[in-house]
N, C-alpha and C positions, 0 to 999 in steps of 0.2 A: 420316651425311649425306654426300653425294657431292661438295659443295666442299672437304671435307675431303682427299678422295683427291688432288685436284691440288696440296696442299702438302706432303703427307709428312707421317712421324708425329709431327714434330715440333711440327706446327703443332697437336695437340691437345692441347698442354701452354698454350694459352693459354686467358685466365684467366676468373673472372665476378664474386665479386661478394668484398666485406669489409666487415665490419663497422665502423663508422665512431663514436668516442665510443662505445665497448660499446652499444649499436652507434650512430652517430645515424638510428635509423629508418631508414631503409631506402637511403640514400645511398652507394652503392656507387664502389669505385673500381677503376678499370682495369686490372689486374695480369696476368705473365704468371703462368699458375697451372697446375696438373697435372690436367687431365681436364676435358674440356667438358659429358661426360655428366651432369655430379649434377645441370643446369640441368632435364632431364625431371623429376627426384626432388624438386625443392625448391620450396617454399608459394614461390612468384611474388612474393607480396608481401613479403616481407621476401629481405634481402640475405644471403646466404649466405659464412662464411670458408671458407677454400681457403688452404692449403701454397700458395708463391710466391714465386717469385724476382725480381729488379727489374725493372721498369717502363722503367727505363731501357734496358735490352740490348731490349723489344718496338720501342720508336721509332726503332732504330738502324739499322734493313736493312730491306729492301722484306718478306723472310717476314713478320719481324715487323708491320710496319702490315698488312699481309696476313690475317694471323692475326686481328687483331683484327677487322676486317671480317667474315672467317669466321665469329669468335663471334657478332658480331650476328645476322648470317641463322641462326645455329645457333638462336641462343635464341627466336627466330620460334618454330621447329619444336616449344616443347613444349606438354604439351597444356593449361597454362593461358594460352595465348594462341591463334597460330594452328593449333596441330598438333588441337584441339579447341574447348576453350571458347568461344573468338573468333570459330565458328563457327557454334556450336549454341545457346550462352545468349544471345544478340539476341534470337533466334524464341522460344528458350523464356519470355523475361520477356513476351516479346507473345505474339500469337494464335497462333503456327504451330506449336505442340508439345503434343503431348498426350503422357501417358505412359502405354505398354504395360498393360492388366490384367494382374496376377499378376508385373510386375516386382519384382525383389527385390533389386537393384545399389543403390538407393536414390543414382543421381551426381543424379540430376535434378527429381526433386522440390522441394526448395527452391526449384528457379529456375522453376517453372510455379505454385508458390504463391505468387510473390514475397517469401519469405521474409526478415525480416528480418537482414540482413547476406548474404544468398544475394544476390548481383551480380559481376558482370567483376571480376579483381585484375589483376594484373602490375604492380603498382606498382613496386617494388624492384625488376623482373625487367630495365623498362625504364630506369629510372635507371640500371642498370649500359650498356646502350643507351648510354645517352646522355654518360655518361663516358667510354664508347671512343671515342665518336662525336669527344669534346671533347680526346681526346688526339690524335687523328688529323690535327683540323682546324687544331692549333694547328702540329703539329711536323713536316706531310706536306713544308711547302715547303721545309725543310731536307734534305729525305733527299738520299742523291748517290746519283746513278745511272750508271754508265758505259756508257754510251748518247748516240744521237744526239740533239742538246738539245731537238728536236721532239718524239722519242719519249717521252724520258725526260717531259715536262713534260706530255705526253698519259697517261702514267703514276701520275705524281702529281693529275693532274686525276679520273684516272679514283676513284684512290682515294679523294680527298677527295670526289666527287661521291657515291660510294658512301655514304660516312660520313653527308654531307649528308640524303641518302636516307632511311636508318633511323633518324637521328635527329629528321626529321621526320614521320618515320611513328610515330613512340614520344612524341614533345609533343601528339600528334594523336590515337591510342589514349586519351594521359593526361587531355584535354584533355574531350574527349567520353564519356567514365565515368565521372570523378570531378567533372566541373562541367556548368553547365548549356551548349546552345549560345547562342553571342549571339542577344541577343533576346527568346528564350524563360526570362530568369530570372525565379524566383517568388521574391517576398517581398525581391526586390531583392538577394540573394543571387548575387556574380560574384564567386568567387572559384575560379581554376583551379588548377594545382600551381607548382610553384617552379620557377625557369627556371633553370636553370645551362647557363651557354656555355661556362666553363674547364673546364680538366681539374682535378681532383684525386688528385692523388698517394700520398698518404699518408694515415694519419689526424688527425694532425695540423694537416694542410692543411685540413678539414671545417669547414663554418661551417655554422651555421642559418637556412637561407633562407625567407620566408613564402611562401605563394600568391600569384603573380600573378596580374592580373584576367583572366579565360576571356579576354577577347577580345585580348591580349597573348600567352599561350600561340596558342592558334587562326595569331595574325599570324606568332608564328615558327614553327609549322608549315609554313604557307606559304611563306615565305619561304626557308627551307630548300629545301625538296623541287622550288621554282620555282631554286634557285642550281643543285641536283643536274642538274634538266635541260638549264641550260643549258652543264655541266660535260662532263656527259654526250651531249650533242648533238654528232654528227661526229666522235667521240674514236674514235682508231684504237684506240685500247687497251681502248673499252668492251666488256664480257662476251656474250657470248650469251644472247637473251632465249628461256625466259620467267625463267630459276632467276635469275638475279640484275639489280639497277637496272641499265636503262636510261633514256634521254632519254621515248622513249613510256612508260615505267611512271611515271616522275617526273609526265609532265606529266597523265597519266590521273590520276593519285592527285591532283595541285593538283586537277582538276577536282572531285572530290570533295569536300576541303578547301575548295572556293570554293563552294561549294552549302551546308555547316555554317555560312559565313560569309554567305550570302545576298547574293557578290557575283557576281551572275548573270552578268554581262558578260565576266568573268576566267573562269569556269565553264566557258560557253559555248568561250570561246577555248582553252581549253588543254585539253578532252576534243576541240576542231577539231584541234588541232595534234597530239596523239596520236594521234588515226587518220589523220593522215599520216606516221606515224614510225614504225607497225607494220604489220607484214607479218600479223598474226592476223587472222583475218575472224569474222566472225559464224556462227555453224554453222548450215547451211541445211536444215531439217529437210525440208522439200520437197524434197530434190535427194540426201539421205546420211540415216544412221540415224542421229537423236539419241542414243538410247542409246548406240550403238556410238562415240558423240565422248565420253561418260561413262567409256567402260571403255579408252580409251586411255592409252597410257603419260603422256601430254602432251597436257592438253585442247586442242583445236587454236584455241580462241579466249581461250585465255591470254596477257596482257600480264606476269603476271608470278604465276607461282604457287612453291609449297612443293614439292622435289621431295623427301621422306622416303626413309629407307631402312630396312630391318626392323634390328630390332635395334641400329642404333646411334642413332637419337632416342628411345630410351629408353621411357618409358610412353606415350607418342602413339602406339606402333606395338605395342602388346600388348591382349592381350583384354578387359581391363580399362578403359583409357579412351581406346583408339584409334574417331574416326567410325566407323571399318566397324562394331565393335563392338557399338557405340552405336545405329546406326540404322539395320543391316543384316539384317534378318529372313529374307534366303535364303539362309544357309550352307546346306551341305552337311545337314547332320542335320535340317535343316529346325525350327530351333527360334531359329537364332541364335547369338549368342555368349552367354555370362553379363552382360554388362552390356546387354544391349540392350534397350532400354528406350523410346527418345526415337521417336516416331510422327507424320508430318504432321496437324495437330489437323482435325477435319472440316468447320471452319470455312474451314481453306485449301484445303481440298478443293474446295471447293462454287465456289470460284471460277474452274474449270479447266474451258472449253467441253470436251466429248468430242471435239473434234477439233483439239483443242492435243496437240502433238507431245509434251510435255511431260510430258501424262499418260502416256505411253510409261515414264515414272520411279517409275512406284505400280505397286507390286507386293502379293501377299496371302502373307503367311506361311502358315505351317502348320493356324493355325488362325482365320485370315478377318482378322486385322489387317490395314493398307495402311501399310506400308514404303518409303522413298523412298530409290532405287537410285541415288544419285550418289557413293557411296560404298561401294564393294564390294571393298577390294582388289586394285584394279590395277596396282600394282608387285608387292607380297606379300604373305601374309598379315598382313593387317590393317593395310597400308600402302598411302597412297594420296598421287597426286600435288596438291596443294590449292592450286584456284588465286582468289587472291588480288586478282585485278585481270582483270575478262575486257570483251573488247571490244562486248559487248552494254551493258557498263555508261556505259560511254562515248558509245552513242546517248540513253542514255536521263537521262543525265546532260544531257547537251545539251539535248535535248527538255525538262526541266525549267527548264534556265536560259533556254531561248528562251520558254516559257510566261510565265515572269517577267518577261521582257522583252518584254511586249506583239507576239507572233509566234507566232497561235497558228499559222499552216499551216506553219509550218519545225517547230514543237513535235510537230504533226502529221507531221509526214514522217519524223521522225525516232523517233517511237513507232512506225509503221506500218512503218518499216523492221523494228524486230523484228517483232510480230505478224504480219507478213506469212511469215519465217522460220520462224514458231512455225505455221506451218501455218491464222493466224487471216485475216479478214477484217479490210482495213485499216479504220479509222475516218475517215468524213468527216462535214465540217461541224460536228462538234461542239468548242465553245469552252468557255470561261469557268472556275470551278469543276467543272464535267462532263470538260474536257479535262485538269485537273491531278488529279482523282482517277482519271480511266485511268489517268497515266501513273504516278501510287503503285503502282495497283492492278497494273498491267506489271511494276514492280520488287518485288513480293510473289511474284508468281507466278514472276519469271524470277530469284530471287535467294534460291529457298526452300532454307534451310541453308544457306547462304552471309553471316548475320551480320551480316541488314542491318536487318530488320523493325523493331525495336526503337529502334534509332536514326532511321528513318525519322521515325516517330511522335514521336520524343524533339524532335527539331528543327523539327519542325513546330508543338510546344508542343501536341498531341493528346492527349489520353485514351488509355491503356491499355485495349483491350478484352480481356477474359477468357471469350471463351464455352467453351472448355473446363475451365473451374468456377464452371458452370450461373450465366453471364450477368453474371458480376461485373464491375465495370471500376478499373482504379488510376487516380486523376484526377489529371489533368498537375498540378493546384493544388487546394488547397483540400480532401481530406476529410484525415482523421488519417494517410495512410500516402503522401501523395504523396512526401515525402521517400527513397520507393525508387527514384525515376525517376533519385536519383542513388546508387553506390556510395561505400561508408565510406572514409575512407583509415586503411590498416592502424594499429591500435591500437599498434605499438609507432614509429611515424614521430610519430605525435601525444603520447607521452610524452615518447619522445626528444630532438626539436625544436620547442622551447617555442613558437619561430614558425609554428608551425602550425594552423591553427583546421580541428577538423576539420568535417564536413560536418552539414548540420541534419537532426535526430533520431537520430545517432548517437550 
């Protein structure tokens, strides 16, 4: 990982996860520890021990609160969150993945049948998240800096804003996999994950906390990521975007967050206020080569993406379960990697006029498949830069919260700003239900592998369509198997801590 480079080697001796009550499920705590790397190699959902020295020498010096910071964005990078999964299993539990004939990797399968317990984890991965997050936030305003007191306190802001950042992107992850969104719960079932704000130190410090209600998680999501902006807003000391939080990522990302909450108005404003806080534009596929904004080092309409490096993010960046891998059918040999597998299904095909720029992304393998080229390798082999937050999202995020808020020609102007880029004909005059299913239908198309499909549908309280196995559908409520719209929470969290109920049908 290349934030790694600007602290020395020392800072990869910080920590990730420990077993808590042998263990309690999956509640990790903050430790400085020897090797960042095992986080690629280890089940997500449960917490992992690690050799480590005290916690106390992490919270003492700027490296250290540093270091921690680093881990967070590090454990982003693997591939059961965003360095893969986070990407690809949204589309694969909805319509947009079909798998390879004659694939033989067998990663993807479960998740295009909706296999039972096959769904999103990181449970444990982000609880360790969310303990550095909580060491950071508690102990950042004591550090001493010898520095100008402006500076210094633009330092500590930065960091805590940082902290703020990932740990409300990880209540938020947790919040929307493993519960339903407000609103849309079935059977009267709102129960989200356990909210911890302190740190935890030790194991003995470990209590067992219950689920909070989703719309409690959701709120400190919010809440967080809306503190981190305005941390981050103005701060001489904040990072260069897109690799690490800024004020525009914070506030892009509430927009998000306030669209799962269905508060349109806060939605609306804070995907406004982020594209006034970023310099990334929308890629003009009329004026530049789309593809060619795919195979750049740094997509150029990045608010805030994953910049990988080979070989040190671990199994995200090898043949095996790295995206190129996965959903790249033009290597060299013309056959692929060995895991490649995951195919745009041709149900998301069918929705791509022939003179959408976008199809420029479908490519034909060796032998007539159509493979979609947003991921080929553009740092190195089998590493690619993943971005995570792009500026098109942010129109179209608006556009949804302006639809909801009775406007339909701002909602309109603000979808036609894309389509008009994408090479399409703007849309006029069309309102009502007609206008809010273009503009789903716009974030299908402009967000295909990018890990969003799923959740789309999931918030909306929609049906599951499956016509890549021949017309089935998973129903948001009511047949025998709705209960996959939510994932399990790992089996040894729910032995461990009695307080825990875990999810229905599991």
């Amino acid at each position: 990982m290349q934030l790694l480079n600007s602290h020395g080697p020392t800072i990869r001796k910080f920590m990730h996860d420990f077993f808590l009550k042998r263990f309690i499920g999956v509640l990790s705590v903050a430790i400085l520890a020897f090797g960042l790397s095992a986080c690629d190699q280890a089940d997500l959902d449960e917490a992992q021990p690690t050799n480590s020295i005290s916690l106390q020498q992490t919270i003492e010096s700027k490296a250290g609160f540093e270091g921690l910071v680093t881990s967070m964005y590090d454990r982003l990078q693997s591939f059961g969150l965003y360095g893969q999964q986070y990407m690809l299993v949204p589309d694969a539990l909805a319509d947009n993945v079909k798998l390879r004939p004659g694939a033989t990797s067998n990663r993807y399968p479960g998740f295009v049948s909706n296999g039972r317990f096959e769904h999103l984890g990181g449970y444990g991965a982000y609880f360790s998240t969310i303990n550095e997050a909580n060491n950071i936030i508690e102990d950042i305003g004591s550090l001493s800096l010898d520095r100008d007191p402006s500076v210094a306190q633009d330092i500590r802001d930065r960091i805590r804003g940082e902290a703020l950042f990932l740990r409300g992107m990880a209540y938020f992850d947790l919040a929307r996999v493993y519960g339903y969104t407000p609103g849309q719960e079935v059977g009267g079932f709102s129960l989200g994950v356990p909210l911890r704000t302190e740190p935890t130190r030790s194991p003995g410090a470990a209590d067992e906390k219950p689920r909070a209600p989703n719309t409690a998680v959701f709120s400190r999501a919010a809440a967080d990521i809306r503190s981190s902006g305005y941390l981050l807003e103005g701060n001489s000391n904040a990072k260069s975007p897109p690799q690490r939080a800024t004020a525009a990522a914070a506030f892009g990302l509430l927009s998000r967050v306030e669209l799962y909450r269905q508060n349109w108005e806060k939605a609306d404003s804070a995907a406004t206020a982020a594209l006034g806080l970023t310099s990334a534009e929308v890629v003009d596929a009329t004026s530049t080569s789309f593809q060619d904004a795919w195979e750049a080092s740094s997509y150029p309409g990045s608010v805030f993406e994953l910049s990988m490096t080979t070989g040190t993010d671990g199994a995200a960046t090898n043949s095996n379960q790295a995206l190129q891998s996965l959903t790249d059918g033009g290597r060299s040999d013309g056959t692929g990697a060995f895991a490649y597998e995951v195919l745009p299904s041709d149900d998301v095909k069918s929705i791509f006029a022939s003179d959408d720029a976008r199809t420029d992304l479908f490519a034909p393998d060796s032998i007539g498949n159509t493979y979609l080229e947003k991921y080929t390798g553009t740092i190195g082999n089998f590493t690619d830069r993943i971005p995570l937050l792009r500026v098109a999202e942010l129109y179209l995020n608006r556009a949804e919260a302006r639809y909801h808020q009775g406007e339909p020609d701002e909602a309109r102007s603000d979808l036609n700003y894309i389509r008009v880029r994408r090479g399409l004909s703007p849309l006029t005059g069309i309102t009502g239900q007609s206008l809010l299913d273009s503009i789903l239908e716009e974030r299908r198309r402009e967000f295909l592998f990018e890990g969003k499909r799923f959740f789309t549908l999931k918030r909306y309280g929609m049906d599951i369509p499956k016509p890549q196995r021949t017309d089935t559908v998973l129903e948001y409520s009511g047949d025998r198997e709705s209960f996959k719209i939510l994932a399990p929470i790992p089996t040894g969290e729910v032995q461990s801590n009695t307080a825990i109920e875990q999810n229905p049908g599991y």
